[in-house]
C-alpha distance (Angstrom), angle and dihedral (degrees) to the residues before:
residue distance angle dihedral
X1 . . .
X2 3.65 . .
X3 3.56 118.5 .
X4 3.85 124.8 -159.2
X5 4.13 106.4 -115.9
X6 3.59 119.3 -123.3
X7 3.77 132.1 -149.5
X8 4.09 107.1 -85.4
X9 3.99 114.2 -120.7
X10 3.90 124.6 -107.8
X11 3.08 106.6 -78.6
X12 3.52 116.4 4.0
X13 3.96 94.7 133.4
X14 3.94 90.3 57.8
X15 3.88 84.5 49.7
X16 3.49 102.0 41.9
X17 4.13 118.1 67.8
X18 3.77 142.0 161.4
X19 3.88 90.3 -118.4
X20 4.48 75.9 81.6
X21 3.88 92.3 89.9
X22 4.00 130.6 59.6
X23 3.66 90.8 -131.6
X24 3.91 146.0 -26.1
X25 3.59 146.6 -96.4
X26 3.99 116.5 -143.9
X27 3.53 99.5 -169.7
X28 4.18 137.3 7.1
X29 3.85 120.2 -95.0
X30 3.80 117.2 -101.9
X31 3.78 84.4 -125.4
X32 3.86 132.4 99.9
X33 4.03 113.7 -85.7
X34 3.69 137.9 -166.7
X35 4.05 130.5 -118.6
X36 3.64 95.6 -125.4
X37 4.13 117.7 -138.3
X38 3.56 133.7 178.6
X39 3.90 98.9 -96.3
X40 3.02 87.2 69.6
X41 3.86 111.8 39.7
X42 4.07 91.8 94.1
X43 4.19 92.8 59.1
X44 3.21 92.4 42.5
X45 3.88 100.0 48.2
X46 4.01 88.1 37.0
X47 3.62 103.6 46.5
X48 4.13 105.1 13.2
X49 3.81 97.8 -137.2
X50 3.53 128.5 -143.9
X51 4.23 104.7 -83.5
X52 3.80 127.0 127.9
X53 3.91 98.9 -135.1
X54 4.11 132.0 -16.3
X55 3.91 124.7 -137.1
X56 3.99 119.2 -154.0
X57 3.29 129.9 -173.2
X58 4.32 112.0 -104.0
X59 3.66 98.8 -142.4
X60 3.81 88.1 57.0
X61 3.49 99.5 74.4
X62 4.14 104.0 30.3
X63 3.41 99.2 144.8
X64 3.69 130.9 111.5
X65 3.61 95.2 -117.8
X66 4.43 142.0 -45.1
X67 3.68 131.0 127.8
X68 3.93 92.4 -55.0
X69 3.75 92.6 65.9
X70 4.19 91.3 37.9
X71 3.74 82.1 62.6
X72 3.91 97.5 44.2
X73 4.16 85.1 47.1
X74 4.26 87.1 51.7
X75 3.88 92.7 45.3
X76 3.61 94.1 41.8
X77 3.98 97.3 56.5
X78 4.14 82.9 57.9
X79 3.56 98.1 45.3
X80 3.47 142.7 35.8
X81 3.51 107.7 -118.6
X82 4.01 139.8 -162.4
X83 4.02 127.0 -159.0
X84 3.57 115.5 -131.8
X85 4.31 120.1 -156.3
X86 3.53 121.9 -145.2
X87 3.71 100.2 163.6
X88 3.57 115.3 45.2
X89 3.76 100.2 98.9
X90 3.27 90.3 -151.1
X91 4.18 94.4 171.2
X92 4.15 90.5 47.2
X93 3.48 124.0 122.0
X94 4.15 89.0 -117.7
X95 3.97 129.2 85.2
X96 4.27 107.2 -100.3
X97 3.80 109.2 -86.2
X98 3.55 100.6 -102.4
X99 3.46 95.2 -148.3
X100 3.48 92.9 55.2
X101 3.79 94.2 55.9
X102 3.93 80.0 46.8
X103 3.59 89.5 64.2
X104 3.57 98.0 43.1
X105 3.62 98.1 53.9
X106 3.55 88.8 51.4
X107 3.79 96.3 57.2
X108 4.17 91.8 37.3
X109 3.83 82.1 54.4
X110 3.87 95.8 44.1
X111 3.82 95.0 50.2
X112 3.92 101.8 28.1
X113 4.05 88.2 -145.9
X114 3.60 129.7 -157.6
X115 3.99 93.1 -119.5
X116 3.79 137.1 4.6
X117 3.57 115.1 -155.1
X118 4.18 144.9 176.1
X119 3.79 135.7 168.4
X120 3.77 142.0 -96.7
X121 3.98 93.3 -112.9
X122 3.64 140.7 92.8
X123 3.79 121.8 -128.6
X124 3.84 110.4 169.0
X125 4.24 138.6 52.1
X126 3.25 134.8 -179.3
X127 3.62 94.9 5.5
X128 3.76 93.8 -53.4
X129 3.71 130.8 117.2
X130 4.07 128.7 -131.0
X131 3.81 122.9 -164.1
X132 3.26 90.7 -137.1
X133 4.44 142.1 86.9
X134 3.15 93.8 -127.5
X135 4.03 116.2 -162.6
X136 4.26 118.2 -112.6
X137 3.74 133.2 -136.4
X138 3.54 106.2 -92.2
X139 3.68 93.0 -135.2
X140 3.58 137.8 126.6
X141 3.96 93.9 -108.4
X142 3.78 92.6 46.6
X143 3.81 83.4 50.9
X144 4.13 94.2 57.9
X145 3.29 91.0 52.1
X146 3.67 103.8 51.6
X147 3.81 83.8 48.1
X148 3.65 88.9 56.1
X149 3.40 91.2 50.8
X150 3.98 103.0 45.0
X151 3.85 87.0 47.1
X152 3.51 85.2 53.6
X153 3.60 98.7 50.3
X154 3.66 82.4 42.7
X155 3.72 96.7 60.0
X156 4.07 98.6 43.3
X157 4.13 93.0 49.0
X158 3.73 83.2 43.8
X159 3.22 90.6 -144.1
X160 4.56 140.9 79.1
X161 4.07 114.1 -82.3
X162 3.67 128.0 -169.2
X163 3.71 125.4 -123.4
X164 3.81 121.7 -150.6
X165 3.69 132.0 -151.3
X166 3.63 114.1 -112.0
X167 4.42 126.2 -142.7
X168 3.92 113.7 -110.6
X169 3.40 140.7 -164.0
X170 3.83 105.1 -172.4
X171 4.07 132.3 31.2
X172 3.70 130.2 -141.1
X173 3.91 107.4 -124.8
X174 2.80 139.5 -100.9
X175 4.00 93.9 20.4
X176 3.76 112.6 -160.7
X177 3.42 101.4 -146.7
X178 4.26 127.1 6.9
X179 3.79 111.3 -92.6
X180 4.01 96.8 -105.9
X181 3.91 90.3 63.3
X182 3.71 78.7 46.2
X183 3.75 98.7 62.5
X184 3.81 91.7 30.0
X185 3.85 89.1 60.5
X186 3.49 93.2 51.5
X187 3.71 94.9 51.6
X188 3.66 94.2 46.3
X189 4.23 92.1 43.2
X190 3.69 88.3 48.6
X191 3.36 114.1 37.8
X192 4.01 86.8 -130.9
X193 3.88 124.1 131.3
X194 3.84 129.0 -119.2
X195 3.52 130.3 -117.7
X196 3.86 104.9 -148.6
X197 3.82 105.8 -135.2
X198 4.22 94.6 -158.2
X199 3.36 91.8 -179.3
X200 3.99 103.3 45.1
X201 3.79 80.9 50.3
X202 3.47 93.4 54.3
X203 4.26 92.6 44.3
X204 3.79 95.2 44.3
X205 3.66 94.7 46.5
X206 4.07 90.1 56.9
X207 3.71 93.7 37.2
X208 4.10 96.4 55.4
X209 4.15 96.2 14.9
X210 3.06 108.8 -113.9
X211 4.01 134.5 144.1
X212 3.81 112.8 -89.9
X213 3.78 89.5 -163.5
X214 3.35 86.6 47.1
X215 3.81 97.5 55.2
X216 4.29 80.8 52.4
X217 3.36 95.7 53.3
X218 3.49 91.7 61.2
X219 3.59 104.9 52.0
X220 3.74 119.6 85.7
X221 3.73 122.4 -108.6
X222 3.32 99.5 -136.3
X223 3.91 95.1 55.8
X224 3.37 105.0 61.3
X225 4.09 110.0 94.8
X226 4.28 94.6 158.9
X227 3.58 148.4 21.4
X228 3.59 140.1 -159.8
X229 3.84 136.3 -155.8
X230 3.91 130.2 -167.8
X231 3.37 146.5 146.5
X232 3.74 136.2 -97.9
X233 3.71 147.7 -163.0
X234 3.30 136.6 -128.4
X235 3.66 124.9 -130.9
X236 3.41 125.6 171.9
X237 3.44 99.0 -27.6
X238 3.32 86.0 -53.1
X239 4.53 122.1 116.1
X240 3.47 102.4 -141.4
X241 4.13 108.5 -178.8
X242 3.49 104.2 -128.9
X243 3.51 107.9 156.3
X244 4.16 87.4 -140.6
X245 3.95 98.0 116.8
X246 4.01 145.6 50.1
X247 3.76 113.6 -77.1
X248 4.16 104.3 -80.7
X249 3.99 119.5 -115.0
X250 4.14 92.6 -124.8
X251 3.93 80.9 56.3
X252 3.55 98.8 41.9
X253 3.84 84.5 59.0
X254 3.56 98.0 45.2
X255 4.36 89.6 53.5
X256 4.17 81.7 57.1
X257 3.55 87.4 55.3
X258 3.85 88.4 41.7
X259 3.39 86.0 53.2
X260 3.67 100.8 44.9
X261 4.03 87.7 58.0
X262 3.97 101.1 44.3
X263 3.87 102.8 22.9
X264 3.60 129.0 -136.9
X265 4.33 107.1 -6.5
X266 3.71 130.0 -179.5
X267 4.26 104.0 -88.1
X268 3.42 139.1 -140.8
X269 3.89 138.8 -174.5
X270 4.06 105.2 -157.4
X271 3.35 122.0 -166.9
X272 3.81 128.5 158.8
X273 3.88 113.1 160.8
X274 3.92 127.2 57.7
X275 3.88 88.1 15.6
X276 3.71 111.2 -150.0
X277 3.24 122.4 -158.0
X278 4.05 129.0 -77.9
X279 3.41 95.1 -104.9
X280 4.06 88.5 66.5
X281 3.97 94.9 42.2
X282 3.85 81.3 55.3
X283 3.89 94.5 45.6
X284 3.60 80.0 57.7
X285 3.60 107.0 49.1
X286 3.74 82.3 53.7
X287 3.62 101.3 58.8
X288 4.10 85.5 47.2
X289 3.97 84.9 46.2
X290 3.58 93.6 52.8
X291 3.99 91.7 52.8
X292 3.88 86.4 48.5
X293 3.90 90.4 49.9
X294 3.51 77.3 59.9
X295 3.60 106.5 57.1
X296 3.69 100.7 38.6
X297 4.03 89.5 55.8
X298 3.69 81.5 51.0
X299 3.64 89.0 51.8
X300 3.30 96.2 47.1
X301 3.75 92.5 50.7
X302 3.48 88.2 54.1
X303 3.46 92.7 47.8
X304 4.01 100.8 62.8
């Protein structure tokens, strides 16, 4: 969910420090993680399941400090954690809110997490938000500015970010190039990492008929730093990602493939509507698990 960013209080980066956390995680586990949500903050900070690593999403806890952030800070020094945007906008037609990148920097600095992430979208104009990631022009000027923009980004976190790939269910004609040169160009322009959006590949590519595999062959290797799975729905004939639903078999084959062409990457099972409970996140971070079991034996053969 996008939420609209809001100016960041006097202050906060005085307040807000890295000495927050016990200790520090340099890089995500190549294991299967969890998109964490609120239903299940109190299980997790009461009984510290079983779960490699825990995404969150940033905007969620912009504040400069409370009982929300105490229990990020207590789940954090268990598990390595990465930040996930929603609301940067960072392909919109409108300079970065400042005080939004305010915000995040002090949370990135107060946590110190593993991986700091947004997507390829734009979701405000003119000053005003939209709850929505919504799909850019693939075109050469929509590319400079998302470049300007990820630099940016880049330069005030003072540190890399990964961008993600978003689902779609219309394109902005003509396109001047398809939208996997897209993201590869920005990864290559701006030094940033991608965040491999399996599922949005796998939506987009029925939606507008294109070849998934095609969309992977055109990504480079050494970019990719995380991946997500979720599930859809289908409405209409129309995929619409809604991350409401297990991870889908046709998608579950194409993350093999995925797999097959990048090797093992950092996982994670999203899901954000109709919350089960943790027991089924869990039963799905195993079944990704067990494919990436999979792949680093294979890379391991490989490797002696």
């Amino acid at each position: 969910m996008v939420v609209n960013p809001v100016p960041v209080p006097s202050g906060v980066l005085d307040r807000v420090t890295s000495s927050a956390v016990a200790r520090t995680h340099a890089t995500l586990p190549l294991a299967a993680g969890i998109g964490l949500r609120s239903p299940h903050l109190p299980l997790v900070r009461e009984q510290s399941p079983a779960c490699p690593w825990f995404e969150v999403h940033s905007e969620n806890w912009f504040s400069a400090g409370g009982p929300a952030l105490a229990v990020l800070d207590r789940i954090r020094r268990d598990y390595p954690l990465s930040l996930h945007g929603v609301g940067l906008s960072l392909g919109g037609a409108d300079d970065l809110c400042l005080g939004h990148l305010e915000q995040l920097k002090a949370l990135v600095d107060r946590v110190q997490p593993a991986a700091v992430s947004e997507h390829l979208c734009w979701s405000a104009i003119g000053g005003r938000w939209l709850n929505d990631l919504l799909p850019l022009p693939y075109s050469r000027e929509a590319l400079d500015r998302v470049c300007d923009h990820v630099d940016q980004m880049q330069e005030f976190l003072g540190r890399p970010i990964l961008v993600e790939n978003v689902s779609s269910y219309l394109r902005l004609l003509p396109e001047e190039m398809p939208e996997w040169t897209f993201v590869a160009e920005v990864a290559r322009r701006t030094g940033c990492g991608l965040l491999l959006d399996v599922n949005n590949i796998y939506v987009s590519a029925c939606n507008h008929g294109f070849s998934a595999d095609e969309f992977l062959a055109g990504i480079p290797v050494s970019a990719v730093k995380e991946i997500h799975l979720a599930g859809y729905e289908e409405t209409e004939g129309l995929l619409v990602d809604t991350h409401s639903r297990p991870v889908w078999p046709a998608v579950w084959d194409l993350y093999v493939r995925v797999l097959n062409r990048f090797g093992p990457v950092s996982t994670l099972i999203e899901w954000d509507q109709d919350i089960p409970d943790f027991a089924t996140l869990q039963a799905e971070a195993a079944k990704a698990q067990a494919l990436l079991d999979i792949a680093l034996e294979s890379r391991h053969v490989h490797a002696a």
